[in-house]
Residue frames as qw, qx, qy, qz and C-alpha x, y, z in Angstrom:
[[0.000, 0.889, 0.458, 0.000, 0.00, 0.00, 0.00],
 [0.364, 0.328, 0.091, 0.867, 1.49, 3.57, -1.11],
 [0.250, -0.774, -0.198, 0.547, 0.91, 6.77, 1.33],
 [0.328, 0.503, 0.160, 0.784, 1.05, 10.18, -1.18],
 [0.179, -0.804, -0.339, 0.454, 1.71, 13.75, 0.48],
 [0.345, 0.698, 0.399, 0.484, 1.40, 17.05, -1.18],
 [0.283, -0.522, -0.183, 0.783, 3.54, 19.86, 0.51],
 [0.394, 0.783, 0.220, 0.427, 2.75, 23.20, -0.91],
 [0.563, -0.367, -0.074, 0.737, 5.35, 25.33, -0.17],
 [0.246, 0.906, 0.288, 0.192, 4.41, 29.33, -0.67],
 [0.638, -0.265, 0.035, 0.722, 7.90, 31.38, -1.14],
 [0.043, 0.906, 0.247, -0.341, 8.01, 34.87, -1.89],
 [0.764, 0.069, 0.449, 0.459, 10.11, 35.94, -5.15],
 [0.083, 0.804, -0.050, -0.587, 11.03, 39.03, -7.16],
 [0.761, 0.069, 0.458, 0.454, 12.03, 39.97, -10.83],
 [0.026, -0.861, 0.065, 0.504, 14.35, 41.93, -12.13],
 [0.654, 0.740, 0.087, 0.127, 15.28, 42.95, -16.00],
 [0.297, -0.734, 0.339, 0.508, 19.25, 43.01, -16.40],
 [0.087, 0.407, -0.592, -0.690, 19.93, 43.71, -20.09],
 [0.536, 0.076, -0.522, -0.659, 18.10, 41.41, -22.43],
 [0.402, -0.114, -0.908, 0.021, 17.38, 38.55, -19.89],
 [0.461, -0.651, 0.127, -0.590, 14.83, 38.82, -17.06],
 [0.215, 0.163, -0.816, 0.511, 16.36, 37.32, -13.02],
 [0.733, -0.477, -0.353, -0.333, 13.83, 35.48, -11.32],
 [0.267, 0.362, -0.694, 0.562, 15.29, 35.26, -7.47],
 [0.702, -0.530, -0.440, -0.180, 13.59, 33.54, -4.46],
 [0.008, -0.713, 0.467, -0.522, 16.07, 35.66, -1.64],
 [0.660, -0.550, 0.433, -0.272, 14.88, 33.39, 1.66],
 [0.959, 0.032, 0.256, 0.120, 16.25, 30.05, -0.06],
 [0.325, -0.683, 0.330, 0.565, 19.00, 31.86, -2.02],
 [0.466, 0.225, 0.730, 0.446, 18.13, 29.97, -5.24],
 [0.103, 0.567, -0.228, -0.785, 18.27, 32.25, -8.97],
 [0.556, 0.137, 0.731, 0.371, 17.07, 31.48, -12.19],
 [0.041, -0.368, 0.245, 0.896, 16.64, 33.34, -15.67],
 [0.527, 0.372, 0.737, 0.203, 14.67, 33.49, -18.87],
 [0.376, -0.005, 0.241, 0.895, 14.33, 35.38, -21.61],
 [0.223, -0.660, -0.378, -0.610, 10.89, 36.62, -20.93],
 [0.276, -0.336, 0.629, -0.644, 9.09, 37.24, -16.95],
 [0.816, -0.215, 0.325, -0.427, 7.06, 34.11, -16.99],
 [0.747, 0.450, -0.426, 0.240, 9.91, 32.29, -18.37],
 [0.253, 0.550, -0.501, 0.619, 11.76, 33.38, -15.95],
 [0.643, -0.407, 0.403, -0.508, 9.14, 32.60, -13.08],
 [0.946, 0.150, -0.239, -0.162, 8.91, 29.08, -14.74],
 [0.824, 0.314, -0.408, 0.237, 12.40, 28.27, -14.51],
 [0.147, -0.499, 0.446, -0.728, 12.65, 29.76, -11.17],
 [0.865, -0.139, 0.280, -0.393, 9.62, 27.20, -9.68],
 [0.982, -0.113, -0.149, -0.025, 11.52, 24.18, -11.08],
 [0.231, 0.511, -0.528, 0.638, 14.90, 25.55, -9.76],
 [0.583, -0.279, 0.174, -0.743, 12.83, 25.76, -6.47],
 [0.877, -0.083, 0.033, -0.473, 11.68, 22.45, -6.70],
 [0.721, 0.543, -0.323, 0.285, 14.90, 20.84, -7.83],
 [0.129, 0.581, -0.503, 0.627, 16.44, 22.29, -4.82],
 [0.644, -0.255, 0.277, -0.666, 13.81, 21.51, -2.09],
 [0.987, -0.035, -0.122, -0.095, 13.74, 17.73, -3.54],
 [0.440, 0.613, -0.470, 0.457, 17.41, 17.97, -3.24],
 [0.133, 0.361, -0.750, 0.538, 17.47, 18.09, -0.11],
 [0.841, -0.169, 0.233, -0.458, 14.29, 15.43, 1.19],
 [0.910, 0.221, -0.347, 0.056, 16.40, 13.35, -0.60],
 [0.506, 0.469, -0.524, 0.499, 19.70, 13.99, 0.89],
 [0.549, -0.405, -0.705, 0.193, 18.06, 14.71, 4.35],
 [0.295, -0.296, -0.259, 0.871, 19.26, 17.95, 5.45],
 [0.139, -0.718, -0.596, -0.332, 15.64, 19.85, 4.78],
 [0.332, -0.896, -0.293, -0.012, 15.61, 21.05, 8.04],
 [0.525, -0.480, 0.102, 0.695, 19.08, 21.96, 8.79],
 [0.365, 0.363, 0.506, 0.692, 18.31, 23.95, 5.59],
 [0.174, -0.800, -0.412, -0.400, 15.66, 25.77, 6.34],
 [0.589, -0.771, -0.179, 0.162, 17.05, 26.49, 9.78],
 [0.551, -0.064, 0.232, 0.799, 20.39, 27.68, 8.16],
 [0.093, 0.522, 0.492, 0.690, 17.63, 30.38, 6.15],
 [0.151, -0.165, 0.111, -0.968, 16.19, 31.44, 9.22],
 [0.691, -0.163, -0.504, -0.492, 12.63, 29.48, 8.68],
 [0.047, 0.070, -0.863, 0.499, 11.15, 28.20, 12.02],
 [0.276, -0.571, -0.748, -0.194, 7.59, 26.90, 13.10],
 [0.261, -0.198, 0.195, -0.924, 5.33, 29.45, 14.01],
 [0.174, 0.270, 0.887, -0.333, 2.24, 28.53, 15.95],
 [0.515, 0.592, 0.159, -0.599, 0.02, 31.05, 13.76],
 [0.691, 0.397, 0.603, -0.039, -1.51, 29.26, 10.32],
 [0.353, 0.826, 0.417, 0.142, -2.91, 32.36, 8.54],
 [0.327, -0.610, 0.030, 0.721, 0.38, 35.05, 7.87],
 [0.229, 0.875, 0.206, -0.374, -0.13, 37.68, 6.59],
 [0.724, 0.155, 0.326, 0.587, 1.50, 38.31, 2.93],
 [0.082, -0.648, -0.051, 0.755, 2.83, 41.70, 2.51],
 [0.591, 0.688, 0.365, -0.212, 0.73, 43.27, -0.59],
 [0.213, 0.882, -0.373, -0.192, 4.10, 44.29, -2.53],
 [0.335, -0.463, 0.809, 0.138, 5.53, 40.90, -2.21],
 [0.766, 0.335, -0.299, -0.460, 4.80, 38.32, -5.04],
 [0.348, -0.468, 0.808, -0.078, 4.77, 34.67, -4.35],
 [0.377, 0.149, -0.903, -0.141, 5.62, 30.98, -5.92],
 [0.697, -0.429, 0.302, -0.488, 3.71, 28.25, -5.44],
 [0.242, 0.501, -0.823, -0.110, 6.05, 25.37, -5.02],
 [0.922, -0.190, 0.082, -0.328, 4.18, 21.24, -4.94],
 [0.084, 0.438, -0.895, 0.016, 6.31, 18.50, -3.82],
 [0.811, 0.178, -0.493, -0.261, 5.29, 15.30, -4.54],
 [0.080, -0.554, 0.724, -0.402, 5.77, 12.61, -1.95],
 [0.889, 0.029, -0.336, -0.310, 5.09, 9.08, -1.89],
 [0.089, 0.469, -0.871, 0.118, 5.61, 5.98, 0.27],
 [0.727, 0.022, -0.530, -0.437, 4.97, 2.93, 0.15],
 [0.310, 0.021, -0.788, 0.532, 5.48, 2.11, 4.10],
 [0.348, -0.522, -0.107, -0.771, 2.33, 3.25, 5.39],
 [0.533, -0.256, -0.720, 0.363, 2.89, 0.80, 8.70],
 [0.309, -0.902, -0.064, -0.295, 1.79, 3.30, 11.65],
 [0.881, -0.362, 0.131, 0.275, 4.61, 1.75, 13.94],
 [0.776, 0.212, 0.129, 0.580, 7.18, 3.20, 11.15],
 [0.136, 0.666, 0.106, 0.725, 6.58, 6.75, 11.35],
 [0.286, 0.126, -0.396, 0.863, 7.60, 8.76, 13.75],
 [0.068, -0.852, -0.519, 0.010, 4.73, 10.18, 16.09]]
């Protein structure tokens, strides 16, 4: 039996025109990516993004990531997005096929 989870991960992201390309940049994760339009440029920014993030569920070091960025649980749900900021939404995919209760961590 297979166990699927869907993280959506909302990150906050800017872009900025230098000469003929346009810089897609996600600052809290440090990760850049380009294109030669701006939704090019978001595009290849979200699978940069995603690319990275699996990167490291795979490798393990998620949290010591995030916690290297700053990024800590907050007890509030609903934060507030500041109206000048523009954000990614990033789905990870996540699948196992261990769905014992006994295996997973409480």
């Amino acid at each position: 039996m297979t166990a699927n989870i869907i993280l959506n991960i909302q990150l906050s992201f800017e872009i900025a025109k230098k000469e003929k390309w346009y810089v897609a940049s996600c600052q809290a994760l440090d990760v850049f990516s380009q294109g030669e339009t701006e939704k090019q440029s978001e595009k290849n920014l979200k699978e940069a993004l995603c690319l990275f993030l699996t990167s490291c569920i795979e490798r393990g070091t998620l949290n010591a990531v995030l916690k290297e960025c700053g990024f800590k649980p907050v007890p509030v749900i609903d934060i507030e997005k500041k109206s000048q900021e523009r954000y990614i939404s990033i789905p990870l995919h996540l699948l196992s096929d261990k769905v014992i209760p006994e295996q997973c961590p409480e």
